[in-house]
N, C-alpha and C positions, 0 to 999 in steps of 0.2 A: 456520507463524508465523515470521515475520525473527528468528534468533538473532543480534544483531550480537557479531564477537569484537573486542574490545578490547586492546587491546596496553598494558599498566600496568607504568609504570619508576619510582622512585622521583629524583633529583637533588637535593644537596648542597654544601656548599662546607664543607670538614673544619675553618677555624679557627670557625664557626658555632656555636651551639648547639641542642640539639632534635635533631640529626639520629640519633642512637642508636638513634633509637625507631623508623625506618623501615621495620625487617624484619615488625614487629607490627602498624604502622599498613598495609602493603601488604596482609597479607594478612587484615585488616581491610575495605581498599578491595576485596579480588577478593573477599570473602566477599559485601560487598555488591551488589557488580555479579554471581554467581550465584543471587542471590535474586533481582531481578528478571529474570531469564530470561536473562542477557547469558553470552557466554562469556570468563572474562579468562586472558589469558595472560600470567605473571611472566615481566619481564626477571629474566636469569640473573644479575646483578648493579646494583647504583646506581652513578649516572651520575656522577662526581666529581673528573672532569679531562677532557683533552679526548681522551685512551686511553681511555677507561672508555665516554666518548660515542660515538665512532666504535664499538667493540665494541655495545654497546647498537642502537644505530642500526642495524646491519648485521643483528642478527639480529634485531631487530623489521620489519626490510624484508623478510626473509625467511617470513612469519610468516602472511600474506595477511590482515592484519588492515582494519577497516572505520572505526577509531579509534585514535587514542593516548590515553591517561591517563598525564598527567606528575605524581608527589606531589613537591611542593611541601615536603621532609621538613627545608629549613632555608634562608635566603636563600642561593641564588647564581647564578653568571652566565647569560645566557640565552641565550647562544651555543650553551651545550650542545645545549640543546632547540630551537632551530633549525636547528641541523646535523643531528636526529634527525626531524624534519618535512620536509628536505631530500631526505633519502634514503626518505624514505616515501610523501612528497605524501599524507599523510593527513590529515584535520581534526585539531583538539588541545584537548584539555578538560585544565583546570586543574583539581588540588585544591589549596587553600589550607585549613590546619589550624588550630585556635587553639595558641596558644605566643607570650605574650607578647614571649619573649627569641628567638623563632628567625627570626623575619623569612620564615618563611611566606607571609603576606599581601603583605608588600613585592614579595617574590619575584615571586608569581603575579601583584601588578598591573604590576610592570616588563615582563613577558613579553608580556602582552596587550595590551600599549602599543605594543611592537614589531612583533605580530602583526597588531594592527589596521592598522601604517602602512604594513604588507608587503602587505595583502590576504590573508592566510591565515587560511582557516575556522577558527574556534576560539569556547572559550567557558571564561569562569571560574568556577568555584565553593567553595562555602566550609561547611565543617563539619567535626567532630572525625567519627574513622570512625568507620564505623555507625551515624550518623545517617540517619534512615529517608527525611526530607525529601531532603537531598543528593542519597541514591540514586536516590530515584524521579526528578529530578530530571537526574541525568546518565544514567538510562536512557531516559529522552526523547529527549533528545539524540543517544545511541549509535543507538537505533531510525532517529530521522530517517536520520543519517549513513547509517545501512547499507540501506536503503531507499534515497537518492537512486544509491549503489554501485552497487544488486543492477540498476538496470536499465541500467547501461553496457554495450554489445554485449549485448543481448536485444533476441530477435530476435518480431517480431510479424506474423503472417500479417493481409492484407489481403484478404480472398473476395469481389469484386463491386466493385460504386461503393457512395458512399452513395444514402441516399433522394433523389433530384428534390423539391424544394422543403422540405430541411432545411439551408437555405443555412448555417447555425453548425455543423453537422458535416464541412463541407469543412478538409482538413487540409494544413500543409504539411511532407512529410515529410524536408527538410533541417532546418526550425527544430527537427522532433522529434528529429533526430538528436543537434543541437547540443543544444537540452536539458536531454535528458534521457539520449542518450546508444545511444536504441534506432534500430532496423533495421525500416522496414516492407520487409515482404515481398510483392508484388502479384500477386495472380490474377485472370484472366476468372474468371465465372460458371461460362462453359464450359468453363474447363479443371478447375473443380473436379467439376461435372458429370458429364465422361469419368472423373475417378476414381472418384466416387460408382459408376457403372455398371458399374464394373471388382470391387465385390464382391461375392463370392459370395451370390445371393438366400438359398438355406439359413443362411447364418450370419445377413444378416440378420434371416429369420425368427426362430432362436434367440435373438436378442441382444432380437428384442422381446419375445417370448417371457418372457424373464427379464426383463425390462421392465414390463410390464405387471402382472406377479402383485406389484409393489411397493405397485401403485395402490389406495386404497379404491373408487373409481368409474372405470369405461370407459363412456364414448359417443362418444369416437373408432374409425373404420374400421379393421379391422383390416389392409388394403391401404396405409391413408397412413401407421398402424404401424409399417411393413417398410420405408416408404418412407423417413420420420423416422430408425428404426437404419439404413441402409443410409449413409445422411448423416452418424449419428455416427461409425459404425466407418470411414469415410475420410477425417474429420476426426481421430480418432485416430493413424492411421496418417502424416498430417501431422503432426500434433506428434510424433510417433516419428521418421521419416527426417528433418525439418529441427530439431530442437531445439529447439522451441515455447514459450516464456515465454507466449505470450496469443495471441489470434485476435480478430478483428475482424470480422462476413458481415455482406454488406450483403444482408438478409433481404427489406425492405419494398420495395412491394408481390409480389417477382417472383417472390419462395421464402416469402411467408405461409401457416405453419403448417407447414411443412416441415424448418424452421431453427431451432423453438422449442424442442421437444424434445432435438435437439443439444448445442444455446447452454446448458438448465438442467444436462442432465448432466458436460459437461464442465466447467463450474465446479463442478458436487459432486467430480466428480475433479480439480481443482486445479488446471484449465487454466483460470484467467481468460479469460472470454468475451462478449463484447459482441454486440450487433443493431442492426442497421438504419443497417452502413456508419460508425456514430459510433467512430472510431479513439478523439479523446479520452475517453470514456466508457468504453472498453476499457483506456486509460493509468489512470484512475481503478479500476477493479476491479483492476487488476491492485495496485495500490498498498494497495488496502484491503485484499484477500486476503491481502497481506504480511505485512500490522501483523492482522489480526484470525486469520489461521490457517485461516480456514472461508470459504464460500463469501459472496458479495454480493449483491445485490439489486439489479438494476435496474427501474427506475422514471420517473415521471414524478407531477410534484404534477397530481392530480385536485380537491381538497375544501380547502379552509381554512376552518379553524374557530378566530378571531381570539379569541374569549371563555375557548375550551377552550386557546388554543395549541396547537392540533394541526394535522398536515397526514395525508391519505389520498394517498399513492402507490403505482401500480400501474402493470403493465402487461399486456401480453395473455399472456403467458404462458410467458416465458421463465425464467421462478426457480428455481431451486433445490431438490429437494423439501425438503433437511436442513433449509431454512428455514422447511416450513409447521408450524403451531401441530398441539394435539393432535388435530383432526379430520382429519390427514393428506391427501393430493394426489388427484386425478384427472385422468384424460387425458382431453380433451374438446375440439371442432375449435374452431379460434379465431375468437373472436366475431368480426361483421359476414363474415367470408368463410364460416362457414359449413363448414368445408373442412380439412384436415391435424389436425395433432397437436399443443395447448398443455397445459401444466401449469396447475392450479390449485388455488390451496389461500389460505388467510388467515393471513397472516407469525405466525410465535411472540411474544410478547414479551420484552423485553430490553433495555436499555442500546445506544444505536445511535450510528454517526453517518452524519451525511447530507452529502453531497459533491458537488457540478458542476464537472467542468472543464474551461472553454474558450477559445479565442483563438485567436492565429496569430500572426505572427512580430511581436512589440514590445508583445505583449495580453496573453499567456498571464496567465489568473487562475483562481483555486480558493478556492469556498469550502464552509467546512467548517463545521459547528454540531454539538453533541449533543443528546441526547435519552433518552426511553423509550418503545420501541415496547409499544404497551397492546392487549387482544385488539381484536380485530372480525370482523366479518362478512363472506360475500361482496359487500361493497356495489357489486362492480367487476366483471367477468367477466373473473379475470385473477390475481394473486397481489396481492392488495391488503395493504398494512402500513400501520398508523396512527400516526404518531411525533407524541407529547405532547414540545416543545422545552423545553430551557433557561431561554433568553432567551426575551421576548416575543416571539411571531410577530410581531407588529405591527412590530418594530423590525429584526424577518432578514428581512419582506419588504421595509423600506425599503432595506437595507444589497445586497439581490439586487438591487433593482431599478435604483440608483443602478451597483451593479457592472455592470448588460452580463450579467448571469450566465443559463444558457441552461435547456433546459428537458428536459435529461436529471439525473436523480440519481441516487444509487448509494450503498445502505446497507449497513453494515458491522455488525455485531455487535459493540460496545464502546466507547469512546471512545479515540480518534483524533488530536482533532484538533492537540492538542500537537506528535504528531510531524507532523503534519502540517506546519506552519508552519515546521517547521526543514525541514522538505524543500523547501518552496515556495522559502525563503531560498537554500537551497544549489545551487539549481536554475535561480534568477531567475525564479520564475513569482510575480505577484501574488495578496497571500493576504488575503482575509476572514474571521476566526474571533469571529463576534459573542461566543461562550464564555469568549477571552480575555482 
């Protein structure tokens, strides 16, 4: 799960009043931002001439922080905290305090005045410390921020093309760059192939071995088994020698049921993993995995149920097991082929959100909704999850529909979609959050 660390300084102007209280109110503000999961880190002194600024500034550059927090401990000038944004290039979230007589408020709306006509990411906010609202509130923010960070230079393996006739999964991988900041990385089929070959059958055996006894049911071959571990263990071994943030196999039709098994285990182990060639569907897991900590769910809407508000999404069986409910997973060949190795099981339930996102270079859009994922059945041959929305279905299939939005999803355990939108913002991608 994204810890974002925050870099929290206090600024001042000495003839002011209010400002006394700063050392109390800071670490007030850092108590709150480690309650919600954030990391804060005190400048070693307040910001209160333009000595104090350039020292401040130097060692919060130093710091590898993903935010600044400037408190706003009495009105004064905004040069300081521009010169400390300068030397950072990091986003800037305002506290503004109450204190009738300190011009706190004045402070933070002068700053953001300037900020907005500079173009520099920022955002204001306003409450006495330890206000629970504020916090939750600037930890949204911090999340986004450090999420749109963590994927600058990450690096994403590309295994295959996509699917022939998923013409909304073709990607272009310069607009990826610009961004959002990542690297795809491109392979034949066959040069992953040659690796796959390259190990050792016995260990394979082993690694299914230990595979398999996790299962409550087997009716997959014990051969496509071997074959299935042989695939993860040198997909492993690529994210080991090149530094792997996420992988992307273009699975469909040429490696069905071969790739599935794979794709679910290396997202339990934290490698965000996508199927069937969809690079942005792999951008989206990898973003969810971020903010939720745990694995995702790839999908596609099967069922709407306009009365219930609910939708059934599944897919053949590349999930997760840490995802399925208490009747736990089986290995079993993947429907229509008949053939290789899928997961199956019926999603847990829980607090989700549900995600698509797609475009290309002057489109890029994502939309995002919450929900609760409620039990069900196997009604799919595949990892099926039933997400009861929000908002009215009737009104997110208007809002999808009208968007362009495509027909891969990807569920997260939690709700999301807040940070979501600051990332979308920070990013330039267009954002739908009917929850908003």
């Amino acid at each position: 799960m994204i810890s974002p660390k925050v870099g929290l300084y206090a600024v001042y102007e000495p003839p002011e009043e209010g400002w006394q209280d700063y050392p109390a109110q800071l670490e007030a503000l850092a108590g709150e931002l480690r309650a919600e999961g954030l990391e804060a880190r005190l400048a070693p002194e307040a910001v209160c001439d333009p000595a104090s600024g350039e020292r401040v500034g130097d060692w919060l550059a130093g710091q590898e922080l993903d935010l600044l927090y400037a408190l706003m401990a009495s009105w004064s000038f905004d040069h300081y905290s521009l010169r400390i944004q300068q030397q950072t290039s990091l986003p800037l979230a305002i506290r503004s305090v109450p204190g009738i007589r300190s011009g706190s408020i004045v402070s933070g709306q002068q700053l953001q005045s300037v900020l907005y006509d500079l173009g520099v990411e920022h955002r204001l906010f306003y409450g006495a410390p330890g206000e629970a609202q504020a916090a939750r509130q600037l930890a949204v923010y911090a999340r986004g921020c450090a999420l749109r960070k963590s994927l600058l230079g990450a690096k994403i393996a590309v295994i295959g093309r996509r699917t022939e006739g998923m013409t909304p999964t073709a990607v272009d991988e310069i607009e990826i760059m610009r961004l959002f900041g990542a690297r795809l990385l491109n392979y034949g089929l066959d040069e992953f192939q040659a690796l796959a070959e390259g190990v050792d059958i016995e260990e394979a055996r082993a690694e299914w071995e230990r595979i398999r006894r996790t299962a409550k049911a087997i009716t997959a071959r014990p051969e496509h088994g071997v074959a299935s571990a042989r695939n993860l263990i040198a997909l492993r071994r690529m994210q080991q020698e090149l530094g792997l943030q996420a992988v992307s196999i273009g699975s469909y039709p040429q490696c069905q049921g071969t790739m599935c098994l794979p794709i679910a285990l290396l997202n339990e182990e934290g490698l965000p993993a996508g199927c069937e060639g969809d690079v942005n569907s792999t951008l989206a897991i990898y973003l969810l995995n971020q903010l939720s900590g745990s694995p995702v769910h790839f999908g596609e809407m099967l069922a709407l149920d306009f009365a219930e508000n609910s939708i059934v999404t599944s897919h053949c069986g590349c999930g997760s097991p840490k995802l399925a409910d208490a009747g736990g997973f089986s290995l079993q060949p993947v429907r229509l082929a008949n053939d290789g190795v899928c997961v199956r099981y019926s999603a847990r339930p829980g607090p989700v959100t549900f995600v698509n996102l797609v475009g290309r270079k002057g489109n890029y859009r994502m939309c995002a909704f919450e929900g609760e994922a409620k039990p069900t059945g196997m009604v799919f041959e595949g990892t099926p999850l039933k997400l009861v929305t929000r908002t009215p279905l009737e009104k997110i299939w208007g809002l999808t529909t009208e968007g362009g939005f495509g027909h891969h999803w990807m569920t997260a355990y939690g709700h999301f979609a807040a940070e979501l939108s600051v990332f979308c913002r920070l990013a330039g991608v267009k954002g739908c959050f009917p929850d908003l």
